[in-house]
C-alpha positions in Angstrom: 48.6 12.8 -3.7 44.9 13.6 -3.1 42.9 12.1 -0.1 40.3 9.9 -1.9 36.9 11.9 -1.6 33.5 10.1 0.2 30.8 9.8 -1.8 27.9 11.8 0.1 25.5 9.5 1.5 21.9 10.4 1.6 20.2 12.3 5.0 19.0 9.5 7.0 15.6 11.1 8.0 15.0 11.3 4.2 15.9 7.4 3.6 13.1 6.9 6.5 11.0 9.3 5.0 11.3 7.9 1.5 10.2 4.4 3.0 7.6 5.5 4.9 6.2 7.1 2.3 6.4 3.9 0.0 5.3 1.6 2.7 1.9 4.0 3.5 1.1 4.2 -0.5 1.5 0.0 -0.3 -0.8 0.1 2.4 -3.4 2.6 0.7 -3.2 0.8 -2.5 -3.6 -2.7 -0.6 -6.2 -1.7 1.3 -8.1 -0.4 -2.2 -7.8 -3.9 -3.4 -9.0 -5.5 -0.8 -12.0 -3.3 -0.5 -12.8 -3.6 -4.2 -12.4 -7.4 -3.8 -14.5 -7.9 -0.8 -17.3 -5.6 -2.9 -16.8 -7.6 -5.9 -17.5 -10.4 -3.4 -20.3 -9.6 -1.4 -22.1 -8.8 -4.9 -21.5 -12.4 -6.3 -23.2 -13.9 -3.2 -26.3 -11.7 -3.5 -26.7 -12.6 -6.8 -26.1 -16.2 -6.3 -28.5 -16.1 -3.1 -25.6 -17.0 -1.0 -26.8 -14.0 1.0 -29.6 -11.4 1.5 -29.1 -8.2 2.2 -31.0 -6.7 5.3 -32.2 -2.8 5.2 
C-alpha cells in the first residue's frame, strides 16, 4: 500500500506577497477614487459659489 501523498502547499512568503500586493493595488485604486471624488467635489462648489478659489 502506498503512503497517501501531501498536496504541496504554496511558499508562504509568496501567499504574503500575493496579499500585499492585492492590498497595495486596493489602496492605489482607493486612493484614485477618492481623489477623483474630492475633485469632482471641489468643482461642484465653485460652480455653485459654495466656494472661491484663492490664487
Amino acid at each position: 500500500m502506498k503512503p497517501e501523498r501531501k498536496k504541496k502547499l504554496p511558499n508562504k512568503k509568496i501567499i504574503t506577497s500575493a496579499k500585499f500586493e492585492a492590498k497595495e493595488q486596493f489602496t492605489k485604486s482607493a486612493l484614485e477614487n477618492l481623489k477623483t471624488e474630492n475633485k469632482r467635489l471641489f468643482n461642484s462648489l465653485k460652480e455653485s459659489g459654495e466656494i472661491e478659489e484663492l490664487n
